[in-house]
Each structure stands twice: as C-alpha cells, then as structure tokens.
N, C-alpha and C positions, 0 to 999 in steps of 0.2 A: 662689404661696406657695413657699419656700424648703421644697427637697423634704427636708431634713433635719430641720426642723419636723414634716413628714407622717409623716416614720419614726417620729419618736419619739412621736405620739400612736398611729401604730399599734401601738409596741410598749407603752404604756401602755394601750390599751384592749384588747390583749393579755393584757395581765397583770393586768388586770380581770377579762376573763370570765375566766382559769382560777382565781384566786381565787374566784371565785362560783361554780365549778365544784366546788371542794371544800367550800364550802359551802353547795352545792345538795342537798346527800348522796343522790347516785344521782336527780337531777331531782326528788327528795319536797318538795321547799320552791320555791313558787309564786316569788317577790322575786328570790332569787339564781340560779333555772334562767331567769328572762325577760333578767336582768343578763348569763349566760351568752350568751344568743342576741345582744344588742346589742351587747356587749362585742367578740367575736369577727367578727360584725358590720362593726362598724365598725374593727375594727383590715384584716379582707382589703378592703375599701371603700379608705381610706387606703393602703395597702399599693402598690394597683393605681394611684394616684395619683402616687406615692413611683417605681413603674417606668417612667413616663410620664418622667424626667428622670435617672434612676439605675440602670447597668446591674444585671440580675439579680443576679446573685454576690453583690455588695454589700451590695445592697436584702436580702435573704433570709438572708444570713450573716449580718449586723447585727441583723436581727428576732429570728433566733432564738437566738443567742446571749445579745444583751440579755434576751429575755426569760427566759431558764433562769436568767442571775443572777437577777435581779428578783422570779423568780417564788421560786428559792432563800432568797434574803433575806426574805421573806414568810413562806415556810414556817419557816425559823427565830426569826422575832419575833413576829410575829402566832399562830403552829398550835405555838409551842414546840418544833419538830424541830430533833436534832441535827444536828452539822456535826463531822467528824474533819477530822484534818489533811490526806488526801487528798481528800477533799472541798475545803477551802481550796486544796490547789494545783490542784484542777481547775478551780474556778471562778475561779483567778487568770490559769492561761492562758486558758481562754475569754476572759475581757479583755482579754488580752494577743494574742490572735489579732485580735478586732474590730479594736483598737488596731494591730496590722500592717495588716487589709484596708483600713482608712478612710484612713489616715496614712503608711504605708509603700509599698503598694505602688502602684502606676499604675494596677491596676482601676479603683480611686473616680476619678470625677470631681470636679475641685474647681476 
C-alpha cells in the first residue's frame, strides 16, 4: 500500500483518539476512553507501517505536525476554542514546514 495513504490514516486515527480524549473527560466516559485506546492504537500500528518505506524525520514530522493542525481545527469548530492571529501564523508555518519537508527537501522519498 502506498506509504502515503498509511500516513495519513495514521494521522487520522490520531486525531481521533485525541478528540476522544478530551471527550473522554479525564477517562470518566466508557465510548470515548475505548475510542481513545483504538484510535491511538491504530495510528502508532500504521505509523510503524508508514517507516517500513519512509525515512523517520519525515514519517514523524508529518504525523505530528498534521496532527496539531487537525487536532487545532477541531478544537476550534467542534469545542468552540479561540484562535488569535498568532495562533494562525503558527499553524501556517507548521504547514508550511510539512510542505518544505515532503516537497522541498531531498529527505522525502518520492
């Protein structure tokens, strides 16, 4: 499987359990602490798949990057949290950084 597909369900089932992690509120709700454990789960599962074809740096940089937006963007649609304007330029370069490591530089394999 195309290890760029692997990434991105890892960083989707990433940013699954930490959503069910804050609305697990402190592990008291049975649903979202089990969604927790699978979520997370299965994003290091895929992850470990994802390094089997994609140097580290990449693989990991990419994970966690995407997932801080992802997880950002959630928190302000879904939980209603604010976003200032440095907040926006920080989550623009983080994209803008994934966008150098994948696209720019020679680390990624393509």
């Amino acid at each position: 499987m195309n290890p760029y597909v692997l990434l991105g369900a890892a960083i989707l089932s990433e940013i699954i359990g930490t959503t069910s992690l804050k609305l697990s509120e402190g592990f008291s709700q049975s649903l979202p602490s089990l969604v927790v454990v699978l979520g997370y789960g299965a994003a290091f599962y895929l992850l470990s798949l994802t390094l089997e074809e994609l140097p580290v740096g990449v693989v990991y940089g990419t994970w966690a990057a995407l997932g801080i937006v992802g997880v950002a963007a959630i928190g302000i649609v879904v939980f209603d949290e604010q976003i200032d304007v440095a907040g926006v330029i920080g989550i623009s370069l983080i994209i803008a950084g994934v966008y150098c490591l994948n696209v720019l530089s020679g680390m990624s394999t393509h």
